[in-house]
C-alpha positions in Angstrom: 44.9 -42.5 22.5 44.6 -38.6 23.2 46.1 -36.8 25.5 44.9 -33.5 26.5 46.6 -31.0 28.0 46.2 -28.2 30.3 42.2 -29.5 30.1 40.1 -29.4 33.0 37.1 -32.0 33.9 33.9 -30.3 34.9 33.1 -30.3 38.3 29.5 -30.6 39.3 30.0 -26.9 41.0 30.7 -25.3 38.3 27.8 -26.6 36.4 25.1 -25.5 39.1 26.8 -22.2 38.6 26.5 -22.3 35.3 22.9 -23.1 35.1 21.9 -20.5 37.3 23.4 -17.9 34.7 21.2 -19.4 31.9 17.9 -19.3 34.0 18.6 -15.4 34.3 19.6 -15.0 30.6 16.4 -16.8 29.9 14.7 -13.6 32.4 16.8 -10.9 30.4 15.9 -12.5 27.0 11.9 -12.0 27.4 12.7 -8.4 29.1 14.6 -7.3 26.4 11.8 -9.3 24.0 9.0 -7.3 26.0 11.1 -4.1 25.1 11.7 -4.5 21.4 8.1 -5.9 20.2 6.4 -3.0 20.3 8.7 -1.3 17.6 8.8 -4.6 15.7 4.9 -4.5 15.8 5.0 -1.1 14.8 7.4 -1.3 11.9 5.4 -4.5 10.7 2.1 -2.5 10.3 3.8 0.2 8.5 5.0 -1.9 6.2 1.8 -3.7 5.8 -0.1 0.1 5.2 2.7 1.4 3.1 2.3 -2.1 1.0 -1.4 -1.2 0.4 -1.1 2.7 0.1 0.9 1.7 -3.3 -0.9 -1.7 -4.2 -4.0 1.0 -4.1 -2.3 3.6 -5.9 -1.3 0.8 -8.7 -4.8 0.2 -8.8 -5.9 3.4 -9.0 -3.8 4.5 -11.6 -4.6 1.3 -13.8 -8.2 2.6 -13.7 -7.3 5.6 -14.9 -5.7 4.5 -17.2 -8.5 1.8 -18.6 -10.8 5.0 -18.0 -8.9 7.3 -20.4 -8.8 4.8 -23.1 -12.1 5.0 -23.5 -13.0 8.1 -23.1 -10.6 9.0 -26.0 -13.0 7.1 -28.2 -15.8 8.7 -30.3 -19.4 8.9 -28.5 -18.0 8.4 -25.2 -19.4 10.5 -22.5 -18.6 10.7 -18.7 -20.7 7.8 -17.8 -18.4 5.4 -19.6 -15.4 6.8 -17.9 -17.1 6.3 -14.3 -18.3 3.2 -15.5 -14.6 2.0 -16.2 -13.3 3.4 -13.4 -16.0 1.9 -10.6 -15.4 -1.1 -12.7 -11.5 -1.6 -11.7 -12.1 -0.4 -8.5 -15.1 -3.2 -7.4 -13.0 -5.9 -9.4 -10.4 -5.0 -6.8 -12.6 -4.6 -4.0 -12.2 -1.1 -3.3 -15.2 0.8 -2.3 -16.2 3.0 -5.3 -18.8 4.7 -4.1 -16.5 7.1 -2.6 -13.6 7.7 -4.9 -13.5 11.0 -6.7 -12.8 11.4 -10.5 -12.1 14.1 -12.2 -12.8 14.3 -16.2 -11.0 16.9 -18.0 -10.7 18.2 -21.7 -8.5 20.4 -22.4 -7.6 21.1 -18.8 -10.9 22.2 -18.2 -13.6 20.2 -15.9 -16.2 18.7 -18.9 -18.4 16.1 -20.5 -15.6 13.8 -22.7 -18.4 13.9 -25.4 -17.9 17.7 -25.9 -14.4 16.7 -26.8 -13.0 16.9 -30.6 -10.3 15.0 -32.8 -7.5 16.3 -31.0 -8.7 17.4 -28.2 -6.9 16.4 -24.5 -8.9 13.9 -22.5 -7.2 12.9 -18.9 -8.9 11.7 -16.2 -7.6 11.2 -12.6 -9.1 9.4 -9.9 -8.8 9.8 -5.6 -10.2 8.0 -2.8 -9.6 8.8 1.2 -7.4 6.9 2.9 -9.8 6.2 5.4 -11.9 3.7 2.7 -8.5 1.4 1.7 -6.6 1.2 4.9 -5.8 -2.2 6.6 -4.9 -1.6 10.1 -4.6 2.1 11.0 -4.5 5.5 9.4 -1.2 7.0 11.3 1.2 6.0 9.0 -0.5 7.9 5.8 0.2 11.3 6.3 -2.4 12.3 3.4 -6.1 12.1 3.4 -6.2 10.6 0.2 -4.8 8.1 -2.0 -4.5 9.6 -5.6 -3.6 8.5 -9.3 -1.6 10.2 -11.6 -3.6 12.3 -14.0 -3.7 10.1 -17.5 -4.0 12.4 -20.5 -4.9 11.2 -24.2 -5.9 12.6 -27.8 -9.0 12.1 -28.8 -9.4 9.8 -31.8 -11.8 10.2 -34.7 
């Protein structure tokens, strides 16, 4: 048998009481859940628009990247580049109609087929923000979402 000491029984008094505090905790709960969901909303989309700034980015530069491959080979011209590029993109279900690519050789704004053996090819690619977001544009401070500029030697 146990003895307990120094306990107290319940009385039914103190149990009304008692419930009375947890209906009002229950009130101060959803206030303070009416409060904070705004910010939790707003962190959530951020995260979600941040997510596809860089999954877009990835993609971008994976284009790029595709497209300066081939324009480093001999008898390719800018059409195969764009073709590579708007490739990636519509396998990814970007828009490409309104990306931007810029073909360089030798840091200068030209046809890849002018380009000799040896000669730098790089290509980079940009599309607005407004064509990739998800949910809003105030969390993207830029206007566009751009690769890194890919640079190769011409082959052959």
């Amino acid at each position: 048998m146990r003895v307990r000491i120094g306990s107290r029984r319940p009385s039914s008094q103190g149990r009304a009481f008692n419930a009375g505090k947890l209906d009002y905790r229950y009130g101060a709960a959803t206030v303070e859940f009416a409060i904070i969901l705004p910010v939790i909303v707003t962190l959530l989309l951020g995260a979600m628009e941040f997510s596809r700034a860089i999954m877009v980015k990835e993609i971008l530069q994976d284009a790029v990247r595709k497209a300066c491959r081939t324009g480093i080979q001999p008898g390719k011209d800018n059409a195969a580049i764009t073709a590579d590029v708007k490739s990636i993109l519509s396998d990814n279900k970007i828009d490409s109609t309104s990306a931007t690519i810029t073909i360089m050789v030798n840091g200068v704004v030209a046809d890849a087929s002018t380009a000799k053996r040896r000669d730098q090819v790089s290509v980079k690619v940009s599309i607005p923000v407004s064509k990739v977001y998800w949910t809003t544009t105030i969390f993207l401070s830029g206007t566009d979402v751009e690769s890194e500029t890919v640079a190769m030697m011409r082959q052959g």
